[in-house]
C-alpha positions in Angstrom: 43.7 -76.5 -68.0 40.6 -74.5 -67.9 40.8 -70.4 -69.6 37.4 -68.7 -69.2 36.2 -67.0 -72.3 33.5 -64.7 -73.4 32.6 -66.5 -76.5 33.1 -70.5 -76.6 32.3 -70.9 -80.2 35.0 -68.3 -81.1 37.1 -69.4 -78.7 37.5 -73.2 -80.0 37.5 -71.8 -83.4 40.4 -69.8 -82.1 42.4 -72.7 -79.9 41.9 -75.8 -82.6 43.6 -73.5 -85.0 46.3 -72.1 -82.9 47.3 -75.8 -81.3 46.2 -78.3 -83.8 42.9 -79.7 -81.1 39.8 -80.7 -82.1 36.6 -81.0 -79.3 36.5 -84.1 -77.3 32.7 -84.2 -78.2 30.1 -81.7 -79.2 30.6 -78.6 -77.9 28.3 -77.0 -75.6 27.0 -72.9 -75.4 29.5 -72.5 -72.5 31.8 -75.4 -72.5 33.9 -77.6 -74.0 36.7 -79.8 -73.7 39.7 -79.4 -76.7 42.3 -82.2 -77.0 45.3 -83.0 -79.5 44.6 -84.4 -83.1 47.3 -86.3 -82.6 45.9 -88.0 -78.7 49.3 -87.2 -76.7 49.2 -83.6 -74.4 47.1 -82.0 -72.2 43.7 -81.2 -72.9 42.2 -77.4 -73.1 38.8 -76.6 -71.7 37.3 -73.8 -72.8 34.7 -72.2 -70.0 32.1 -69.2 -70.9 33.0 -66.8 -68.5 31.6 -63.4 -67.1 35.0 -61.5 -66.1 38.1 -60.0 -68.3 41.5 -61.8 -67.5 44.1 -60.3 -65.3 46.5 -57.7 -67.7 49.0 -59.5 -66.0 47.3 -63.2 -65.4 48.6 -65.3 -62.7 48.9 -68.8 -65.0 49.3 -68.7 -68.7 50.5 -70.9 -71.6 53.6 -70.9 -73.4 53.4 -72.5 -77.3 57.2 -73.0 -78.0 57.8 -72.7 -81.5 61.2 -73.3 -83.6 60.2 -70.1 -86.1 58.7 -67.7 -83.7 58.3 -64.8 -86.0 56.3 -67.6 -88.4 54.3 -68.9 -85.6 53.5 -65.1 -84.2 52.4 -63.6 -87.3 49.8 -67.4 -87.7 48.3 -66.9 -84.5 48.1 -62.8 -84.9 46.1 -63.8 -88.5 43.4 -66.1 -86.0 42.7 -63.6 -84.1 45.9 -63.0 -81.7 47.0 -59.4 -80.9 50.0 -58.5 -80.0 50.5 -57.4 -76.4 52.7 -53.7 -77.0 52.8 -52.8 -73.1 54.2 -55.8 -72.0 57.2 -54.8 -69.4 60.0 -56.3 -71.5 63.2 -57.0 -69.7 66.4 -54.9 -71.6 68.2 -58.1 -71.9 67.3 -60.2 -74.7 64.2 -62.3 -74.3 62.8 -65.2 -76.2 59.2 -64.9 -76.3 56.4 -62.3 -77.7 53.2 -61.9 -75.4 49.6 -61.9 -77.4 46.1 -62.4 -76.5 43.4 -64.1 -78.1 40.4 -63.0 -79.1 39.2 -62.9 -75.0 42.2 -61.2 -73.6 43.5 -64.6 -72.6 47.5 -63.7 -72.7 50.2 -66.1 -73.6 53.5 -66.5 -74.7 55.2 -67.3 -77.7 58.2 -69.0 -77.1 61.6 -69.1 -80.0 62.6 -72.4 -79.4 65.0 -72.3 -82.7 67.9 -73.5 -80.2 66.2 -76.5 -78.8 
């Protein structure tokens, strides 16, 4: 997965926080390649980038998490915001949208009933 972003060094300061990565080498001014402390998932490259995401993006992540309201309110304190204008369904839904610190929106997922 490749998200394009305004500022890389923010960007992987952002991302290793909010999924527990670290770089696969030394990052470079417009690129670098994040992968899981732990060696099992996919990798997240982060690529310096000239143009704002979509408001509504074609491909995004969802982080599944078992206390959403926990997980929101970590990523929101990185950097996150909350995405108000989002076009909630009237049913109940189980995830929050945010952005991070480029605009990049995912999703938050409660995954307390896993």
């Amino acid at each position: 997965m490749v998200v394009n972003v305004a500022d890389v060094p923010r960007a992987t300061a952002f991302w290793t926080a909010a999924l527990g990565y670290e770089p696969r080498y030394e990052p470079e001014p417009d690129w670098v390649v994040l992968q899981p402390l732990d060696g099992g998932g996919p990798n997240l490259s982060l690529n310096l980038g000239t143009t704002r995401p979509d408001p509504v993006p074609h491909v995004h992540l969802d982080l599944y998490a078992r206390d959403q309201a926990a997980e929101v309110e970590r990523l929101v304190a990185l950097g996150a915001v909350r995405v108000e204008d989002w076009p909630y369904p009237d049913d109940p839904f189980d995830y929050v949208v945010l952005e991070d610190p480029d605009g990049n929106r995912f999703c938050v997922v409660d995954a307390s009933q896993d």
